[in-house]
N, C-alpha and C positions, 0 to 999 in steps of 0.2 A: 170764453170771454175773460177767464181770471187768468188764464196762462197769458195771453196777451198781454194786461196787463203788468203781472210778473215780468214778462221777459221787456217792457218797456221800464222799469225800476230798476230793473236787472241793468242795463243798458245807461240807464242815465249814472245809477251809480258807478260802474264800471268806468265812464268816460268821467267822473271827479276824481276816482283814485286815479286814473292814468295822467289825466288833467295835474295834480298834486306831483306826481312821481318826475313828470316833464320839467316841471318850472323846480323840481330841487333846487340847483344850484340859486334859485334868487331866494329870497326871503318871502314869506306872504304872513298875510294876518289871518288866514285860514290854514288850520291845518289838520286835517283826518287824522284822526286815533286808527289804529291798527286795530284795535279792540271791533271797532262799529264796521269796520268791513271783514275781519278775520270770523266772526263770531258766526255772522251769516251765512258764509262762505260754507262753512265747516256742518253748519246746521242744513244748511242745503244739499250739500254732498253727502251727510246720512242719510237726507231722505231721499236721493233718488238712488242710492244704493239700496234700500230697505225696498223701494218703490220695483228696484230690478228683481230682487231676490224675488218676492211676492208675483211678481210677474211670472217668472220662471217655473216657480213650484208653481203656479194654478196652469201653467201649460203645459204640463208634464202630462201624460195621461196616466203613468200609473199612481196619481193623484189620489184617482176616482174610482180607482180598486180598491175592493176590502183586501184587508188584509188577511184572508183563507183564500181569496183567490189568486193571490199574486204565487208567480212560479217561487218553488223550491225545489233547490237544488242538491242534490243525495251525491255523496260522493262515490267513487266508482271502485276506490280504493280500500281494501279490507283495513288497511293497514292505519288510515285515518282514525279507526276505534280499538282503543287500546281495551284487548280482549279481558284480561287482569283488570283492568279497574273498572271497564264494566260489571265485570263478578263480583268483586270485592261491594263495587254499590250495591246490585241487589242483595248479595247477601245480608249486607248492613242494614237494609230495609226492609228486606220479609223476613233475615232471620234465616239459620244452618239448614235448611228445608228446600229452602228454595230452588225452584227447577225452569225452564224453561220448555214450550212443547213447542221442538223445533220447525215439524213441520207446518203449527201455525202459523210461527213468525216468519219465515220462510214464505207460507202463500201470502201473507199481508204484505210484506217489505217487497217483492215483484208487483205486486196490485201498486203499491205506493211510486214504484221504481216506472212503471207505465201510465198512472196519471198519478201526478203528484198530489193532488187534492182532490182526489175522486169519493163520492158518497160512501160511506160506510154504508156498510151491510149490514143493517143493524137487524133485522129480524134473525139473520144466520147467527148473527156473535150472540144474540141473547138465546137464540135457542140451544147453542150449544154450550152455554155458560148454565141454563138451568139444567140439561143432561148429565152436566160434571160434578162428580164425588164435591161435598163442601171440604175436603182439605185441597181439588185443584179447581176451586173456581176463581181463588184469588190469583193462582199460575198462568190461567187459562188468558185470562185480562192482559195481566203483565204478558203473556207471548203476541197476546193480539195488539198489544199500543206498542210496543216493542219493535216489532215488525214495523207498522203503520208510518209509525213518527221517524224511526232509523231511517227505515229504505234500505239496510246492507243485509242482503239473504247472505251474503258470505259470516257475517256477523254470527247472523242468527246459524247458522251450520256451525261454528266457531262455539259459539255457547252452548249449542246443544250436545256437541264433544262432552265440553266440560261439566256441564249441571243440565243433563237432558232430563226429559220427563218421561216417564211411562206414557205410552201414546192409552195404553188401555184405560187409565184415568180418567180419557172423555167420555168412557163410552157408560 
């Protein structure tokens, strides 16, 4: 009922400015400000712009996905992680020690590489983080989110060249 009406306002003003615009050339004793029809004009055109966008996003469907569900994408390319400043940050952050056990990151970043946001294993990770020496359980972490969150087993074979861990550590 209110668009109706709208668009009959719409309509009547529409046909004074054109009404005004026609008879230029004579003189009147009416005469519309540019103000009382621009201002509307322009006010209305945000909102059925604002009105489209809103529209768009609530029809989208990945709207209505969390976002751990929505796909992520791992690139395929070793060369996308630059192996050096990977090092250089862990080291920076656990310190001249720091190792990586590559064949864990390795089995999580495949895990990660075939379902992108697949359920942690979280009884596995925790049992084999309490089986591990307390100087590689904070190693053991960083090779298992490592893995997880990369996705590049090339990565992780790359790292583990450089700063591998003693695999007997876990045991």
């Amino acid at each position: 009922m209110e668009l109706k009406k709208l668009f009959y306002l719409w309509m009547v003003v529409t046909l004074i400015v054109l009404d005004c615009v026609m008879v230029g050339t004579q003189q009147t004793s009416f005469e519309l400000p540019v103000q009382l029809v621009g201002f509307p004009f322009i006010i209305m055109a945000v909102r059925m712009t604002n009105f489209i966008k809103k529209l768009s996003y609530a029809l989208s469907p990945a709207t209505y996905r969390s976002r751990n569900r929505r796909q992520l994408t791992f690139a395929s390319d070793p060369e996308n992680y630059d192996v050096q400043e990977v090092e250089k940050y862990i080291v920076g952050e656990f310190g001249a020690r720091a190792c990586v056990f590559e064949r864990v990151c390795t089995n999580y970043a495949k895990r990660a590489r075939l379902q992108p946001r697949p359920q942690m294993d979280w009884p596995d990770v925790f049992s084999q983080y309490k089986r591990s020496p307390d100087q590689a359980k904070e190693l053991y972490l960083l090779s298992v989110f490592l893995g997880d969150i990369v996705g590049s087993p090339q990565l992780c074979h790359q790292l583990g060249k450089r700063r591998g861990c003693d695999d007997s550590l876990l045991r």
